[in-house]
C-alpha positions in Angstrom: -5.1 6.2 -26.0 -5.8 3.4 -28.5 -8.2 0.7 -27.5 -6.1 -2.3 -28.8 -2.9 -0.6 -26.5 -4.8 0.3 -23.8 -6.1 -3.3 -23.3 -2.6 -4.7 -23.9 -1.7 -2.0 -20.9 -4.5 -3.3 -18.4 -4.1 -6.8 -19.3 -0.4 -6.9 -18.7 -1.2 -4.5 -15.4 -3.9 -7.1 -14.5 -1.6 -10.4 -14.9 1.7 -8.5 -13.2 -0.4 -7.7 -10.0 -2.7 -10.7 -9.9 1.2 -12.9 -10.1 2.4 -11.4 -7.1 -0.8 -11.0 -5.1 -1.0 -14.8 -5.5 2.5 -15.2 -4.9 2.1 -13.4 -1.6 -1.0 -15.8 -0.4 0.9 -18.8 -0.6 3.2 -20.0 2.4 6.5 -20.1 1.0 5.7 -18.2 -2.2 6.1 -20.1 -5.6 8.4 -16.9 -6.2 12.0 -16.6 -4.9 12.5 -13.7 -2.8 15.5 -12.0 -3.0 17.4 -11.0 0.2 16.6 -8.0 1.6 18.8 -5.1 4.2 18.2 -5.8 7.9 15.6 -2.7 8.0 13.8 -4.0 4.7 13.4 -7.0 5.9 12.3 -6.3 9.8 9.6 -3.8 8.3 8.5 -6.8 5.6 8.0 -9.3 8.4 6.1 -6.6 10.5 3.7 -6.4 7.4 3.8 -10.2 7.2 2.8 -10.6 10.9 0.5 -8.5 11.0 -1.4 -9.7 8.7 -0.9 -6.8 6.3 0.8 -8.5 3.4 -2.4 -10.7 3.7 -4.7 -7.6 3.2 -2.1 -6.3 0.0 -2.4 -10.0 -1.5 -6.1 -9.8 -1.8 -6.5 -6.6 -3.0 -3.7 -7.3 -5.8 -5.5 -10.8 -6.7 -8.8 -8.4 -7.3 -7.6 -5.9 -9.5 -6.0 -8.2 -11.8 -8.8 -10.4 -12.0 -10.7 -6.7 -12.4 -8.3 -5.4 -15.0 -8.0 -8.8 -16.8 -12.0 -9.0 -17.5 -12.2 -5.3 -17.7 -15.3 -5.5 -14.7 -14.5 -2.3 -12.1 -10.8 -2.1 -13.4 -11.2 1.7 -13.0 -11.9 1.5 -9.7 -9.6 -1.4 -8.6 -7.0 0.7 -10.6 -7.8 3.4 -8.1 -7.0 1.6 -4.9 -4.1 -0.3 -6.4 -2.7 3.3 -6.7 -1.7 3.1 -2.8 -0.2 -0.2 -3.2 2.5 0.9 -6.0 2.8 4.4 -4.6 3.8 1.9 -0.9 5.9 -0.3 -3.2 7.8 2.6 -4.6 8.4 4.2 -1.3 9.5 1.0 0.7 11.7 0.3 -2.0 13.4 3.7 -2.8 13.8 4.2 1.2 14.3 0.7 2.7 15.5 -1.6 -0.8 17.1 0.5 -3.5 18.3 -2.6 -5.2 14.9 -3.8 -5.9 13.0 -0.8 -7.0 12.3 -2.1 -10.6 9.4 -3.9 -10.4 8.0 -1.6 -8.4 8.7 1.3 -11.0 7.4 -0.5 -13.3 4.3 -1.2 -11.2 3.3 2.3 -11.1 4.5 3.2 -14.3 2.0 0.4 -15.6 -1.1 1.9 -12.5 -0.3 5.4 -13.7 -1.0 4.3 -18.0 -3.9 2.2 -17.1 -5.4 5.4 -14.8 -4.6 8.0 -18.0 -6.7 5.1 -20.3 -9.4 5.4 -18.0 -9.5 8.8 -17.2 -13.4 9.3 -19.1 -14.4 7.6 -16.6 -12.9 10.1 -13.7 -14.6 13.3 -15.3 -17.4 13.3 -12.8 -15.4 12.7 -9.9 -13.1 15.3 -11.0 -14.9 18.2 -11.2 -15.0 21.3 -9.2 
């Protein structure tokens, strides 16, 4: 993949997660949130009080800051694999109406994994 896009990728993965990770750590959110079904929203305030959402928030907020400077983004592009693989799921079962973002999410985790794949040879092989 060329460098130049490849940067543009991981920076625009980096700012898009490190957003809504910071979004999620504030009280009210500086973000509106738009309304979700009765089941969407019961299994979002379970995550909420649970202190779940919490957990997601800071491990968004460290892969962007990871992919912005480029310091461990292939590993924090890794483990932000399960949180847009969960995004895509909750929304294509519980919120069909809201599934973009997370598309585009995992669309974004899945170009910025194929940019670092060099670095997965090891752990890769047979």
């Amino acid at each position: 993949m060329n460098s130049k896009l490849f940067m543009g990728l991981r920076i625009l993965l980096g700012l898009f997660v490190l957003v809504f990770g910071a979004n999620k750590l504030y009280p009210d959110g500086f973000l509106p949130m738009p309304e979700m079904s009765g089941d969407a929203g019961a299994y979002f305030g379970a995550l909420a009080n649970s202190k779940t959402l919490l957990l997601v928030a800071i491990v968004e907020v460290l892969a962007g800051l990871a992919l912005i400077f480029n310091k461990y983004g292939a590993l924090l592009a890794l483990v932000l694999m399960s949180v847009s693989v969960n995004a895509v799921l909750f929304h294509a079962t519980l919120d069909p109406g809201g599934i973009g973002g997370a598309l585009m999410l995992i669309i974004l985790n899945l170009l910025v994994l194929y940019g670092y794949k060099d670095r997965y040879k090891d752990i890769l092989k047979g």
